[in-house]
N, C-alpha and C positions, 0 to 999 in steps of 0.2 A: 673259704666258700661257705654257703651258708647250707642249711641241713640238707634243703631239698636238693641242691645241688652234690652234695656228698655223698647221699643215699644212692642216686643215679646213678654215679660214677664210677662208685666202689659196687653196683649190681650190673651193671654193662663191662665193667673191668673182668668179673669176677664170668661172663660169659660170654670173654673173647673177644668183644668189642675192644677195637683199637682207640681207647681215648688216651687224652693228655693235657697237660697244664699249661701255659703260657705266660710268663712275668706281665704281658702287656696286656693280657684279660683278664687281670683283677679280680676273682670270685667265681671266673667263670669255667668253664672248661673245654675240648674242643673233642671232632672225634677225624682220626685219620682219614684220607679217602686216597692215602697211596702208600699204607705197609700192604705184604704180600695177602693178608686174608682181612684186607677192606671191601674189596668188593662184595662180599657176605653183608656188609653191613650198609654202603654207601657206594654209588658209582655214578659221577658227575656224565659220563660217556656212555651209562647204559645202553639209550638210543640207538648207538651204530652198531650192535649186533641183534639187537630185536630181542634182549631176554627181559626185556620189562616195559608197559605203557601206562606209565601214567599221567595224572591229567593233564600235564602239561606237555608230557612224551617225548621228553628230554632226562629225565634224571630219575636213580636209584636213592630207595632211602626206607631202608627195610622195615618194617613194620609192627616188627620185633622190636628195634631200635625207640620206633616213635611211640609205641604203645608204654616201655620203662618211662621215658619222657615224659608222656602226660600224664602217667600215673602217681610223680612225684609235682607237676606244676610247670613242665619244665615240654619246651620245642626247640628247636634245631633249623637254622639256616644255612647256606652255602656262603661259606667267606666267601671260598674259590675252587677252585675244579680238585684241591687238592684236602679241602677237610669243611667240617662243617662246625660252627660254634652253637652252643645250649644258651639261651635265653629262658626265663622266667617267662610264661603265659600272664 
């Protein structure tokens, strides 16, 4: 992985962020959205209990999370309902 991406991972790792590696993302890395204390960080299903709206009013993605993210160069999509991968900005 490259720095920006290292620094992220190992300061989201190091505060209980659920991330992790994948042979087939190459450089990159992803973050859980289904160990037991993902919902703190990410929740594809926020929505249907009404503990968060945003813009789109579908989906959790902590702010905490995204704030380390841009701070190194780095944002975050939804593969799938179940994690989210880091992209370079």
């Amino acid at each position: 992985m490259k720095r920006a991406f290292i620094k992220a991972f190992n300061e989201l790792k190091k505060l209980g962020c659920p991330v992790f590696e994948r042979s087939d993302y190459e450089g990159r890395f992803l973050i859980s959205a289904e160990d037991p204390e993902s919902y703190k960080w990410a929740d594809y299903y926020a929505y249907a209990d009404g503990r968060w709206k945003g813009e789109n009013h579908t989906v959790f993605i902590s702010p905490k999370l995204e704030a380390v993210l841009k701070k190194h160069g780095l944002y975050c999509e939804w593969e799938n309902a179940g994690c989210l991968i880091v992209f370079e900005a």
